[in-house]
C-alpha positions, 0 to 999 in steps of 0.5 A, spaced: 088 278 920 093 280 924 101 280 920 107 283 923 115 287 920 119 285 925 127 286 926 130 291 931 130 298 931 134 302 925 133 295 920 127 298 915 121 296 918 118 302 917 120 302 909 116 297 909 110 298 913 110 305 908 112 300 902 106 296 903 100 300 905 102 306 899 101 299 894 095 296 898 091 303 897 091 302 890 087 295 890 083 297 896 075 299 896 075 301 903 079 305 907 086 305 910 089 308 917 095 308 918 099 310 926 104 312 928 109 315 933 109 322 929 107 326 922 114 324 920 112 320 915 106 324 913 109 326 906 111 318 904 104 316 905 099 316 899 093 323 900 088 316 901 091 315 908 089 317 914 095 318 918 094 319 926 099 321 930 098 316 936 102 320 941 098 326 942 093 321 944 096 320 952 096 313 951 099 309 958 097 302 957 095 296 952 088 297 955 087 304 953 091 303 946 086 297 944 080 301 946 083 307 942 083 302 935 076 301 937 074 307 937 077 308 930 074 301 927 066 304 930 068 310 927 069 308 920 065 301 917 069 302 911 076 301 914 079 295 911 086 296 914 090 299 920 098 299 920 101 301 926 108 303 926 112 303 932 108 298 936 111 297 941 111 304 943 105 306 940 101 301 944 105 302 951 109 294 951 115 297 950 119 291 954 113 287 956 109 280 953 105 282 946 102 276 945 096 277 949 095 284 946 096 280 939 092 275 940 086 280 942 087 284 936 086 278 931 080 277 935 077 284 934 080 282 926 076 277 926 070 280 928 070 287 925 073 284 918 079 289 918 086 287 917 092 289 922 100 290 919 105 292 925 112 294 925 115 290 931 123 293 933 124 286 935 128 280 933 124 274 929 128 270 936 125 275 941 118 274 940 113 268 943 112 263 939 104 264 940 106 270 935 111 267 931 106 265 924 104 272 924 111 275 921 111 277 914 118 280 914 123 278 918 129 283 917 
């Protein structure tokens, strides 16, 4: 499944991502990742997650971020959930539609049994309809 944070930049979306994943690792067998823009929030995660600095990894586009999770998932069958943390950023869609990459991500959900959290710097109003059921929290 694929759920979302969303509001705009500065409304604590981050706290919330960090909130959610500190308290799931407690009830989880299987692994957690957890990425972001940078190792800023390396000391507010739990040990038991990994943290992987995405911007060290030149990614340009969509294409490249999904290949990138990909690569994650096939390198750890026990991974039950990736957060991602900025986004929009991290998956190069800064000012484009995230509905087709949303939609892929709850495929690759589906078939790899591993659950997305994204923190979205957008208003609930701004996001396509298509997305609109995924959210969460909505600050």
């Amino acid at each position: 499944m694929v759920q979302l944070i969303v509001g705009k930049k500065g409304k604590g979306k981050t706290k919330q991502l960090l909130d959610k994943v500190n308290s799931e690792v407690k009830a989880i067998s299987g692994s957690i990742v957890y990425l972001d823009k940078s190792t800023k929030h390396m000391y507010e995660l739990n040990n038991k997650v990994r943290l992987i600095d995405v911007s060290r990894y030149m990614i340009e586009n969509e294409s490249e971020f999904l290949g990138f999770v990909c690569g994650i998932i096939s390198q750890d069958h026990d991974l039950e959930q990736m957060y991602f943390d900025s986004f929009l950023k991290i998956a190069a869609l800064e000012g484009k539609d995230i509905s087709a990459v949303i939609e892929k991500l709850d495929r690759m959900s589906d078939f790899f049994q591993v659950d997305f959290i994204l923190s979205v710097s957008m208003d609930e109003s701004e996001l396509p309809e298509a997305v609109k059921d995924k959210i969460i929290v909505s600050l």
